[in-house]
Jmol script that loads the backbone (N, CA, C; Angstrom):
load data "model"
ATOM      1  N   UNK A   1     -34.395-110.749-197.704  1.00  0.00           N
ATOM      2  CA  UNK A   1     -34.628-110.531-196.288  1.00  0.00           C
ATOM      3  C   UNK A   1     -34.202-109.104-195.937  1.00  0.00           C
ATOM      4  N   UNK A   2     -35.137-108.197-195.336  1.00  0.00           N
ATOM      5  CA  UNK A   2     -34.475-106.798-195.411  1.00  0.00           C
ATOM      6  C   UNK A   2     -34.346-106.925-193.424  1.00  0.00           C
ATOM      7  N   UNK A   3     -33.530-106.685-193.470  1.00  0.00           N
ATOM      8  CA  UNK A   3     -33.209-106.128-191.733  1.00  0.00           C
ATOM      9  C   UNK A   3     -33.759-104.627-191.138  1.00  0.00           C
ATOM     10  N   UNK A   4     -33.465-104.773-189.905  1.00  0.00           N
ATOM     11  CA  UNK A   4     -34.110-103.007-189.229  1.00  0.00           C
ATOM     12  C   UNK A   4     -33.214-102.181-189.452  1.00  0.00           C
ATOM     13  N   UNK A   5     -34.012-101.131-189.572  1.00  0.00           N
ATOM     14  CA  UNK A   5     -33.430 -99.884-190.309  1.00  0.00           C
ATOM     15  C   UNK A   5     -32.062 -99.445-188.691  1.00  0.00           C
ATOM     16  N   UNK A   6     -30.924 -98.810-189.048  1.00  0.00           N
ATOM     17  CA  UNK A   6     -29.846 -98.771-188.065  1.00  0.00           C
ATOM     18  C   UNK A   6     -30.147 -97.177-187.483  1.00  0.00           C
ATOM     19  N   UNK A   7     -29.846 -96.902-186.355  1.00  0.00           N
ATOM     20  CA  UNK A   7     -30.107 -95.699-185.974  1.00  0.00           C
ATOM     21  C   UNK A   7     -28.578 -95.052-185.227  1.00  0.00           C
ATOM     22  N   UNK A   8     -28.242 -93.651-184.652  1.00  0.00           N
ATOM     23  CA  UNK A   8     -27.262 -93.288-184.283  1.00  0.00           C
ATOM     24  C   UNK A   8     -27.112 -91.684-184.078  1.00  0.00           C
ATOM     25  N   UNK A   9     -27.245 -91.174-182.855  1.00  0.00           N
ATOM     26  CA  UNK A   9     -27.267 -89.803-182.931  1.00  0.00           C
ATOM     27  C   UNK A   9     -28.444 -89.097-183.909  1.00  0.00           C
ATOM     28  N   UNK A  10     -29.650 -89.559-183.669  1.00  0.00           N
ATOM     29  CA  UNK A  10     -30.513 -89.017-184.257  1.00  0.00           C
ATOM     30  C   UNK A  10     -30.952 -89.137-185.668  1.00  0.00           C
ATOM     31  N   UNK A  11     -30.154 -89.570-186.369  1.00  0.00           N
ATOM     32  CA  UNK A  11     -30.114 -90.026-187.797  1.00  0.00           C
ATOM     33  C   UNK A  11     -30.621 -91.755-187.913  1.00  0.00           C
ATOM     34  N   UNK A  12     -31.228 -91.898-188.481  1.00  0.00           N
ATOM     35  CA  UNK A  12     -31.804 -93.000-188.997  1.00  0.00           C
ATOM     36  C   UNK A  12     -31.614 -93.890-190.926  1.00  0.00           C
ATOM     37  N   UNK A  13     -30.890 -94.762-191.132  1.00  0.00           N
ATOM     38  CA  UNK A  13     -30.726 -95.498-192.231  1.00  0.00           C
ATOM     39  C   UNK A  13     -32.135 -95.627-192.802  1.00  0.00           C
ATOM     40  N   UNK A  14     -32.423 -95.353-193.896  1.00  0.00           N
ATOM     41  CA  UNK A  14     -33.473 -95.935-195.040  1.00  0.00           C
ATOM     42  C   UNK A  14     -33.034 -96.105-196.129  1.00  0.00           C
ATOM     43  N   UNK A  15     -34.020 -97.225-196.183  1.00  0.00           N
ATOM     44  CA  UNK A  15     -33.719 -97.553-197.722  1.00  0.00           C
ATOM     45  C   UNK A  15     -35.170 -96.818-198.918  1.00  0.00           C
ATOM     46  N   UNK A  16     -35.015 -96.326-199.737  1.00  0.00           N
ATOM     47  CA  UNK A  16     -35.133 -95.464-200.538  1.00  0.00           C
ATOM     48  C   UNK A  16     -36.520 -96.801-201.813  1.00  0.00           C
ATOM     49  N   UNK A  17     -37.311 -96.192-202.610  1.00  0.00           N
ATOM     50  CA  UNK A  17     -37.940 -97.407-203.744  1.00  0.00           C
ATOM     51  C   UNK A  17     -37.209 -97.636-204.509  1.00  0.00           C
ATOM     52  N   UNK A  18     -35.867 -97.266-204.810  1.00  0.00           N
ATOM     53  CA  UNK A  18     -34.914 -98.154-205.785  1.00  0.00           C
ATOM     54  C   UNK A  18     -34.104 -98.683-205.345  1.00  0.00           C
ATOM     55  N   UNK A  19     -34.084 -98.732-204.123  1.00  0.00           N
ATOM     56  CA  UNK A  19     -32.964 -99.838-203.318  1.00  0.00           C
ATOM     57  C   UNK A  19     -31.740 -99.070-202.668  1.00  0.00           C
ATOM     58  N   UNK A  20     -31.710 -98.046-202.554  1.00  0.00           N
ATOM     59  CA  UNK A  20     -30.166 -97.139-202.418  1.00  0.00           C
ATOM     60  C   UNK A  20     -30.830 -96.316-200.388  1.00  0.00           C
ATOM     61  N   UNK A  21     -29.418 -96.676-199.954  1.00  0.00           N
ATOM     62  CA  UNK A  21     -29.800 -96.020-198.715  1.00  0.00           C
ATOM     63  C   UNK A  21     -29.911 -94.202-198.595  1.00  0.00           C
ATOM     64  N   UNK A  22     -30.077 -93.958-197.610  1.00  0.00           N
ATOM     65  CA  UNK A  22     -30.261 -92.857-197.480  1.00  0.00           C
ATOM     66  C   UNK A  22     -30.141 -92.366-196.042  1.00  0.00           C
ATOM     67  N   UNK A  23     -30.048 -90.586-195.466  1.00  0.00           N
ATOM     68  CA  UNK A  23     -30.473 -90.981-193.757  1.00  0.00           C
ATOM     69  C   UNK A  23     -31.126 -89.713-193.461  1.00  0.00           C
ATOM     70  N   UNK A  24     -31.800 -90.027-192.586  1.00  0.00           N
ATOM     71  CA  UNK A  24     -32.955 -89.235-192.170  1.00  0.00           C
ATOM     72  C   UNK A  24     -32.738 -88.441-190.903  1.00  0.00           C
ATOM     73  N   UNK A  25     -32.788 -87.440-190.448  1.00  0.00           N
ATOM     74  CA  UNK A  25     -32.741 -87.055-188.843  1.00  0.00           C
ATOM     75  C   UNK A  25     -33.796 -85.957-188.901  1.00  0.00           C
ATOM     76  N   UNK A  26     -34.368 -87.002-187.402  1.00  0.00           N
ATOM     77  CA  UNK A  26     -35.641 -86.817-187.018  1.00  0.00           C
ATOM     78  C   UNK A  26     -35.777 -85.231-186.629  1.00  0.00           C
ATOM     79  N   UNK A  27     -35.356 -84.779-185.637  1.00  0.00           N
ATOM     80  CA  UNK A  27     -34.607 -83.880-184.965  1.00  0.00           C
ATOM     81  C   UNK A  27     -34.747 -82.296-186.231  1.00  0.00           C
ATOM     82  N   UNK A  28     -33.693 -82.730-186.832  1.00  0.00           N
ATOM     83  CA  UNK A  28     -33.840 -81.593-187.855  1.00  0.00           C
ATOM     84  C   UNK A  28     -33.948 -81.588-189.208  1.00  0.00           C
ATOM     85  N   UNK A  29     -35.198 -83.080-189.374  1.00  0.00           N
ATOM     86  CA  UNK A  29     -35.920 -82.827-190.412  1.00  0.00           C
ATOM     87  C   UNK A  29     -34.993 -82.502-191.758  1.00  0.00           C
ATOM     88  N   UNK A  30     -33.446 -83.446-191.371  1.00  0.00           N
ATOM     89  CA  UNK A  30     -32.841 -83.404-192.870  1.00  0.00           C
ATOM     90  C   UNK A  30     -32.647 -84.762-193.540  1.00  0.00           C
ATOM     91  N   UNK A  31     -33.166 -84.968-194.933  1.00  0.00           N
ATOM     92  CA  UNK A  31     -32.424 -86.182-195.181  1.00  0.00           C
ATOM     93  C   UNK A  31     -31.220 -86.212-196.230  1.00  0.00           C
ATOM     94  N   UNK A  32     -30.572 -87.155-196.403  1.00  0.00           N
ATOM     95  CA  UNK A  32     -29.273 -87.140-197.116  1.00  0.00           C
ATOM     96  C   UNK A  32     -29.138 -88.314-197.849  1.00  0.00           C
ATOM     97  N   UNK A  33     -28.386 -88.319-198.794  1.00  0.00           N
ATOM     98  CA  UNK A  33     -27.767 -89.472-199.203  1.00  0.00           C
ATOM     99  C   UNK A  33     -26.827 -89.976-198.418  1.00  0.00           C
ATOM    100  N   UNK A  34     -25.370 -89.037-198.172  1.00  0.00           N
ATOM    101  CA  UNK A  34     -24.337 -89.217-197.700  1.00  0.00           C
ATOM    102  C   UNK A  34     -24.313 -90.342-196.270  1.00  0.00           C
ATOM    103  N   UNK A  35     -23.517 -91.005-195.623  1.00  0.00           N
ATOM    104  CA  UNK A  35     -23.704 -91.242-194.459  1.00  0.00           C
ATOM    105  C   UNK A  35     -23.430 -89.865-193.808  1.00  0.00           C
ATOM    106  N   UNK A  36     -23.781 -89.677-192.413  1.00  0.00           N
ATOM    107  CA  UNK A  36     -23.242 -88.924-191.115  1.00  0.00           C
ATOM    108  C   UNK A  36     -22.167 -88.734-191.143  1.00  0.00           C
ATOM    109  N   UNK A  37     -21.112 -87.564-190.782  1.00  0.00           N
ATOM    110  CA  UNK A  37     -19.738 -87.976-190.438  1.00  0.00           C
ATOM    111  C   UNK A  37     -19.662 -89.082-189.425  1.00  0.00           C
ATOM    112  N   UNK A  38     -19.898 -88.565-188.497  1.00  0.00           N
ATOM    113  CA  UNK A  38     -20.219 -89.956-187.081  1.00  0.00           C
ATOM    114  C   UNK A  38     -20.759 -91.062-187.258  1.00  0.00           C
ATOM    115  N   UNK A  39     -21.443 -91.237-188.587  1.00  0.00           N
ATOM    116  CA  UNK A  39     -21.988 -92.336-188.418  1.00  0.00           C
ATOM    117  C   UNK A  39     -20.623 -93.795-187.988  1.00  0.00           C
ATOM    118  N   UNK A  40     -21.532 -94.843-187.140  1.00  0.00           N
ATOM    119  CA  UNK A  40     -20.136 -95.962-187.079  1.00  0.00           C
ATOM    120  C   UNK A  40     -20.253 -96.803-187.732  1.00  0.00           C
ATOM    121  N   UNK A  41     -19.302 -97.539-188.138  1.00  0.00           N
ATOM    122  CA  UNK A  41     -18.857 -98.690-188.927  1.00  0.00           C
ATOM    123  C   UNK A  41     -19.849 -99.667-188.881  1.00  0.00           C
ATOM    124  N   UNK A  42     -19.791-100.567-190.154  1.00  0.00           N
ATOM    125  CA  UNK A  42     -20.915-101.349-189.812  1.00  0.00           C
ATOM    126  C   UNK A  42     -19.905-102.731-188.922  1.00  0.00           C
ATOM    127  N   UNK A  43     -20.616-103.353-188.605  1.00  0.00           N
ATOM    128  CA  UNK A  43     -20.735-104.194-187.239  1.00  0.00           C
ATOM    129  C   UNK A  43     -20.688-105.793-188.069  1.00  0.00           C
ATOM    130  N   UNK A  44     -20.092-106.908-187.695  1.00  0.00           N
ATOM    131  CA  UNK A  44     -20.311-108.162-187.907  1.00  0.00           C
ATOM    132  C   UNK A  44     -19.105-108.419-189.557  1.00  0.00           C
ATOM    133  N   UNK A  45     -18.445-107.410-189.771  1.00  0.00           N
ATOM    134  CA  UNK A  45     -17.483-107.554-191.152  1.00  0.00           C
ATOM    135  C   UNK A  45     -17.707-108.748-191.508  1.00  0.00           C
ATOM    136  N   UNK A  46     -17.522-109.194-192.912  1.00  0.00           N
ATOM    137  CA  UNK A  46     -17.340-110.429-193.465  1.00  0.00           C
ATOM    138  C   UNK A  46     -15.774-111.045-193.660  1.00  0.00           C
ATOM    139  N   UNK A  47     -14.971-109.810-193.242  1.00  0.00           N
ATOM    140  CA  UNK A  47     -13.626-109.791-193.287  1.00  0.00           C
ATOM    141  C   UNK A  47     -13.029-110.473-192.817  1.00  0.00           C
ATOM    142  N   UNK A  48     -11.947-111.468-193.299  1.00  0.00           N
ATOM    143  CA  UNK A  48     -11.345-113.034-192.422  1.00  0.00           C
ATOM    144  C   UNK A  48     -10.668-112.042-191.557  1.00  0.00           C
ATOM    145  N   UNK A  49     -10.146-112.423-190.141  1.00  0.00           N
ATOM    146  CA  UNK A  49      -8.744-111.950-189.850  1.00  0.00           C
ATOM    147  C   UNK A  49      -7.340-112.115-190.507  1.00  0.00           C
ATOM    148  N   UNK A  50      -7.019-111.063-190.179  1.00  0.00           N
ATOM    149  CA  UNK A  50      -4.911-111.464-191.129  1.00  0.00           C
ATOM    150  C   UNK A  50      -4.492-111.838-189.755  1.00  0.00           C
ATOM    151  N   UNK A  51      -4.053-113.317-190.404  1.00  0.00           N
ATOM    152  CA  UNK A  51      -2.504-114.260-189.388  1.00  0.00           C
ATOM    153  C   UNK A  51      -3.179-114.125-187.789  1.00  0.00           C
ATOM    154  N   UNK A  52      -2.580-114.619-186.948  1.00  0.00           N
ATOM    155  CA  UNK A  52      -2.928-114.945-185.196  1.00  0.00           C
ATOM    156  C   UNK A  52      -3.729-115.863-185.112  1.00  0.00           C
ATOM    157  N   UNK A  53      -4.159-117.005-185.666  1.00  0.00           N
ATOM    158  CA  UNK A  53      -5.418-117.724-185.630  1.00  0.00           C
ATOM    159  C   UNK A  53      -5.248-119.007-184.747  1.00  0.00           C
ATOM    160  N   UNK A  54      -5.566-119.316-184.254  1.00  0.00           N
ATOM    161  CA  UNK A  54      -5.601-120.711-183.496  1.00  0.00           C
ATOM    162  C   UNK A  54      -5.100-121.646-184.109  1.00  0.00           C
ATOM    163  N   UNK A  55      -5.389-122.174-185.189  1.00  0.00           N
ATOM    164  CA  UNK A  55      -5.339-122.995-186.076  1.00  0.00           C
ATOM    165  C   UNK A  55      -3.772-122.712-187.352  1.00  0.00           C
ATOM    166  N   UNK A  56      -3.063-121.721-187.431  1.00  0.00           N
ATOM    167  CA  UNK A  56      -2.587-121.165-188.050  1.00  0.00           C
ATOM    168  C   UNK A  56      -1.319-121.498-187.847  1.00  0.00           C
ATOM    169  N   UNK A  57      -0.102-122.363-188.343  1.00  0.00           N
ATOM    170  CA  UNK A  57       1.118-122.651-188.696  1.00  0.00           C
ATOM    171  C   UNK A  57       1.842-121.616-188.488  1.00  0.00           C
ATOM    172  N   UNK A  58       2.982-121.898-187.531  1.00  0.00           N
ATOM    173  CA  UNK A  58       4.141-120.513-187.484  1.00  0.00           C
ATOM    174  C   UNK A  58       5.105-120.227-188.904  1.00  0.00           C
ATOM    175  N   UNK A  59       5.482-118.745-189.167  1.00  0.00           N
ATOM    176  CA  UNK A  59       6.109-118.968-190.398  1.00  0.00           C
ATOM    177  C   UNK A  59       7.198-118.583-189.617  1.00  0.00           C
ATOM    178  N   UNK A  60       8.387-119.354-190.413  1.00  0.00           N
ATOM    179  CA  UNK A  60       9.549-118.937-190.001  1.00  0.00           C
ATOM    180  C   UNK A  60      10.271-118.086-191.586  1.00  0.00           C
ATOM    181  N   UNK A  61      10.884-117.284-191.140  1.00  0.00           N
ATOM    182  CA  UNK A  61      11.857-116.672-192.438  1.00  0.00           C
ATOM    183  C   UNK A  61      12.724-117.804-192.653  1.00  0.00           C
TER     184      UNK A  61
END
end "model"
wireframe off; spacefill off
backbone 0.3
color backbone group
C-alpha cells in the first residue's frame, strides 16, 4: 500500500524505482537524497509511551 507523497516548505517526499526516498523542491528545481533540515518528524510514531498510562500500576521504591 504506498501512501501520498508528504510535502513541507516547498520540498516534496518521493519515492525513487528502487524504493529509497528522496526530495524534490519545486521552487528551486533541487532534488536530494538527504531530508530538509526543516523537514518535521514523521507523525503517528509506533512508539509505546514510557510509564503515565491509565492502566499502569504505581511503583513504589
Amino acid at each position: 500500500m504506498s501512501r501520498a507523497p508528504r510535502t513541507f516548505g516547498g520540498w516534496t517526499e518521493q519515492m525513487s524505482s528502487n524504493g529509497k526516498f528522496y526530495y524534490y523542491n519545486k521552487k528551486t528545481e533541487i532534488s536530494q537524497w538527504d531530508k530538509p533540515s526543516d523537514w518535521p518528524p514523521e507523525t503517528g510514531s509506533a512508539e509505546k509511551p514510557k510509564g503515565g498510562g491509565v492502566n499502569e500500576k504505581p511503583r513504589f521504591a
